[in-house]
Every structure is written in C-alpha cells, then in structure tokens.
N, C-alpha and C positions, 0 to 999 in steps of 0.2 A: 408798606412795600408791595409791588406788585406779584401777582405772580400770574403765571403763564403755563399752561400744558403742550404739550406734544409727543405725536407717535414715538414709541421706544422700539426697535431691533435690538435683543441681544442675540445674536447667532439664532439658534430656530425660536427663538422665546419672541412675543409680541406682547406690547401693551404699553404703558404708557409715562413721561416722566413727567413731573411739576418743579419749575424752574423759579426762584424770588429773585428779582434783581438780575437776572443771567446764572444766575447760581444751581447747583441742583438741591432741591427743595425735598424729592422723595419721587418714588417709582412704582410701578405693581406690572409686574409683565409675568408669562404663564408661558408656559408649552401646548400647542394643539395636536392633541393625541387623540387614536382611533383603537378602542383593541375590543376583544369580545366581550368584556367584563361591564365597561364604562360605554363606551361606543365611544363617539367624537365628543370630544370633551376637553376644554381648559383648564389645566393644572401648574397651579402656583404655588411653588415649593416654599419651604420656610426664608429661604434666600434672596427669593425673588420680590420679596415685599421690605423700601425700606423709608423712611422719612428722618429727615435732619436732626439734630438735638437742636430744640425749640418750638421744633414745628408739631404740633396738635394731631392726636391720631385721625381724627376728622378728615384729615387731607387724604384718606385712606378711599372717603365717599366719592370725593373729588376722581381721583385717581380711576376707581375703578368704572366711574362715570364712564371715562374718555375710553378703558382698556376691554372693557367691554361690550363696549359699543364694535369694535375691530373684531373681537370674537364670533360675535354674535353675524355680523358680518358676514364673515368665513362659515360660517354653519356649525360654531359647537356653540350649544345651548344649554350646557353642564358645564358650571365652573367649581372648580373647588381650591379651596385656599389653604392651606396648615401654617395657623398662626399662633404663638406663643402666649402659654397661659396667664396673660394681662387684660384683666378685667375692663379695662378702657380699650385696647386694641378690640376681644371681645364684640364688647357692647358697639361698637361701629359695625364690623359683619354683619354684627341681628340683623340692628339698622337697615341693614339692606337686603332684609330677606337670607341671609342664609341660614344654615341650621346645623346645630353641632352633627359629625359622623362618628366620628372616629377616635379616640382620646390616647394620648400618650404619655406615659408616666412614668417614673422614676422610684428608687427605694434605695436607701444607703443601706447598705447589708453590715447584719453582725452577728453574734454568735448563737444558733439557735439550739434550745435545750427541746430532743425530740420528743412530745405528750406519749401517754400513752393510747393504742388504739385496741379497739375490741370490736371481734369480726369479722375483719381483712386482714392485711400484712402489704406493706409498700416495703420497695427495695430498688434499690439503680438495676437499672436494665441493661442491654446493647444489641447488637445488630443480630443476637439470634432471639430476640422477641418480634421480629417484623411479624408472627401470625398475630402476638399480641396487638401490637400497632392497629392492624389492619381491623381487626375486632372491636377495636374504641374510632377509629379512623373518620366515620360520619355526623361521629355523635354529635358535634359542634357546627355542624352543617344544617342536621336536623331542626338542634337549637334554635339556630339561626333564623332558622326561614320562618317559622312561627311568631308569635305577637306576645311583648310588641317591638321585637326588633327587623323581622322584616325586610332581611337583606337584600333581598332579591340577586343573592349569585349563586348559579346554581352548581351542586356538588361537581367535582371533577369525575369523569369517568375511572372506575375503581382500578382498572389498568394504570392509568396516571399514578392516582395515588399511592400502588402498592411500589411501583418504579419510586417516587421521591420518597417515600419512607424508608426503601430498603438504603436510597444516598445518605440520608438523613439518620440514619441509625449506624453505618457504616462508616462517617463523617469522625475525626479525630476531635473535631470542634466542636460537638453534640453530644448532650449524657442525656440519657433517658431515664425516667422515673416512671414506677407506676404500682398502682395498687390494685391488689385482688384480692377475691372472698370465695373460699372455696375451690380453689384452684381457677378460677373466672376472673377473665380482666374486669376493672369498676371504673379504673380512672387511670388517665396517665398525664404527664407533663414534659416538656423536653426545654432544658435550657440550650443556649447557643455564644462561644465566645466572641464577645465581641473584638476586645482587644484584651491586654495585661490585666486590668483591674475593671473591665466592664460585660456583664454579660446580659444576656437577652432571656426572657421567658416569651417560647413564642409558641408554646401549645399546652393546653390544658382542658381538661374536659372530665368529667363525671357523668356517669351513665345515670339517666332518671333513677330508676330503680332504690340505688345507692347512695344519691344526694339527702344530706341531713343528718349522713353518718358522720360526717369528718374528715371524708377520703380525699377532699379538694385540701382540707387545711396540712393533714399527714402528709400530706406528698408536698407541698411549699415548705413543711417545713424542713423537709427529709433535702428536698432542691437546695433551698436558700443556704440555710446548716451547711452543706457539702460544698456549694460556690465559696462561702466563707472563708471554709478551710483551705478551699483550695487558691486564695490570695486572693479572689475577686471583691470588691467592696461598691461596686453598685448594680443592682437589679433594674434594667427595664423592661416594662412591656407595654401592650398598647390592647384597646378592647372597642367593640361599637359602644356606641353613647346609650344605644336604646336595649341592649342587653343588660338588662335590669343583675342578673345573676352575676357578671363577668362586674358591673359597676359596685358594686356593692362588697365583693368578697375583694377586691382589689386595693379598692379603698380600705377598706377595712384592718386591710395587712401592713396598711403603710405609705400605700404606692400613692405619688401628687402628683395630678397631670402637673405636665412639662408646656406640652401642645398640644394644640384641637386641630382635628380635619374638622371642616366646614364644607357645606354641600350647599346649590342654589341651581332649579333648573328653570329655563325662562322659557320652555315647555311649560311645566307645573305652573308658574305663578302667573302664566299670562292668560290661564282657564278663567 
C-alpha cells in the first residue's frame, strides 16, 4: 500500500503527516519556541506524535525526516520529543541521534510505616519556613550543574526564587516537608496536588554534607505516608536522565518511568 508524506499545520505547531492509501497513517509536528532556557527550539509534546494501529514505529524516521527538515528551515536546531516509555518507540529516537533528558515517572502509593531516624528530625512544614526553603533553595541547582548531569541552566536570581517559594509554600495545593539536624535545614521535599487522587513530587534535595544519612529516604516516606492518608494513591515525579543521585533513589522507591524527554541538537551533531 502506498504511502505518501506532507507538510502538517496544526494551529502554531508544524511538521509533518504520513498518509496510506489517502488515509492518515501517523504524524509528528512540534511548537517553535524561543525563551531564555532552551533558546529556539522544537518541541513536541507527548500528543503530538501519533501512528495508526498497524503501522510500525519506524514510520516515526520517516515522519521526522520530512518535520525536521521545516524546522531546521525556520532556524530551531533543538528538537525535543517526550515520548512514552515503549521500548520500540524508544529505540527509533536513538536511531536518530537523540538522547534521553528528562525522565517521567509514576508510584502507586500505599501505606507507609515511618523507619526510625537518628540525627535529624523531618516534619511538615508551611509558609513560615520560607527562611528554611531559602536555605536548601540552590542546592539542586548546584547539583545540577556539576558531572555528570550538566544542565546547563543557570540558577534563578535569589529574588526570583525567594518570590516563588514564598507562593509555593503559601499555596493550599503544596505541603512542604523537611528535615534538620541541629536545628539546621539538611533536606526538604515539597509535594503538589494534582487532582483528587494524583499528586506531584516536585522538589527534593539533600544538602552534600548530610547525604548517606537517610534524610532523602525520611522525608519520602514522612511525604508519601501523609499523601496516603490523605486520599491520594499516585505519586509522580520526573528527574534529569544524567542525575545519577535523583535516577537511582527514584528508582529505587518505586517510581517507573511513564515518559522520556529526548533531546537532539543539529548544532551538536553536525560538528
């Protein structure tokens, strides 16, 4: 059966469909965004990539043949794709140069019995800890930019961040968690609701010093334990690929990627 490609517009999104027979076969079209973080860059959300029941993820090479060529075009030379944790889907990206970023993951939550710690002391926090916040606030920044994960985004100015934490702790949708030793912050974590029964783990951090004590595992379980009770029954969260620390203790708790960010710059690969 034949098949056929052509340029795809969805409202600002560009790239490309594959048609069998007149039919639609499968698609990949992106957003061409510019902002200080990424610069200009193509980004194709989990939605925007789709192929028929039948059709071979392979069509996916096809696909971004034609949709990247239009990008590339327009001048973004950074594409990134978030595609679902399918090992065949996967293994086509490689295929074409990308490289995992960003991992997304999931935990069914149940009922945690809190270990004993020796120490420190964790407890729920709230909006009159922001000096604490601010105290642990870079630490994951710091992380970050070191090897070998290598971010390359650089911290926000501490005004910024002292303004979103003080939202972010003052927020009815946010519990904060943290542990200290000696009356000094070590580590803190902050979940986020999502909806009824889904919540988010979107900050966690451990101060060098105090890593090796437990104060990451004490405070997930002090988090998760408390989401429990409080009706929630799934944990997500999401970490870089090449943060060996964040990949490992994630895992480790439970959490199965869902989706992968995938990254490919055609700057880099065309050195």
């Amino acid at each position: 059966m034949a098949l056929d490609f052509r340029r795809l517009a969805e409202g600002a999104k560009i790239g490309a469909e594959a048609l069998r027979d007149g039919e639609p076969a499968g698609r990949l079209v992106a957003s061409l965004r510019e902002d200080d973080v990424r610069g200009r860059h193509a980004w194709s959300a989990l939605g925007d990539q789709w192929h028929a029941a039948g059709e071979e993820p392979e069509l996916y090479r096809e696909l971004y043949t034609r949709a990247a060529a239009v990008w590339v075009e327009d001048g973004y030379l950074d594409h990134y794709v978030v595609v679902p944790a399918d090992q065949s889907l996967l293994a086509v990206w490689y295929s074409l140069s990308f490289a995992q970023q960003q991992v997304h993951a999931s935990l069914a939550l149940a009922p945690v019995d809190a270990r004993e710690v020796d120490g420190f002391t964790v407890r729920k926090g709230g909006a009159e800890d922001l000096e604490v916040a601010m105290a642990l606030a870079f630490v994951i920044f710091d992380h970050q930019a070191g090897p070998p994960t290598y971010a390359g985004v650089a911290a926000p100015p501490e005004a910024e961040v002292r303004e979103s934490y003080a939202e972010h702790l003052a927020d009815p949708a946010v519990t904060y968690f943290v542990a200290e030793r000696a009356g000094e912050p070590v580590g803190h974590l902050i979940l986020e609701r999502v909806n009824d029964s889904e919540i988010e783990l979107s900050v966690a951090a451990t101060i060098p010093a105090a890593r090796g004590l437990g104060v990451g595992s004490a405070l997930t379980d002090l988090a998760l334990g408390w989401a429990y009770e409080q009706g929630y029954r799934t944990c997500i969260t999401d970490w870089r690929a090449a943060n060996l620390l964040s990949s490992r203790f994630w895992t480790g708790r439970g959490f199965e990627p869902t989706t992968y960010r995938l990254v490919r710059s055609i700057a880099l690969s065309s050195r």
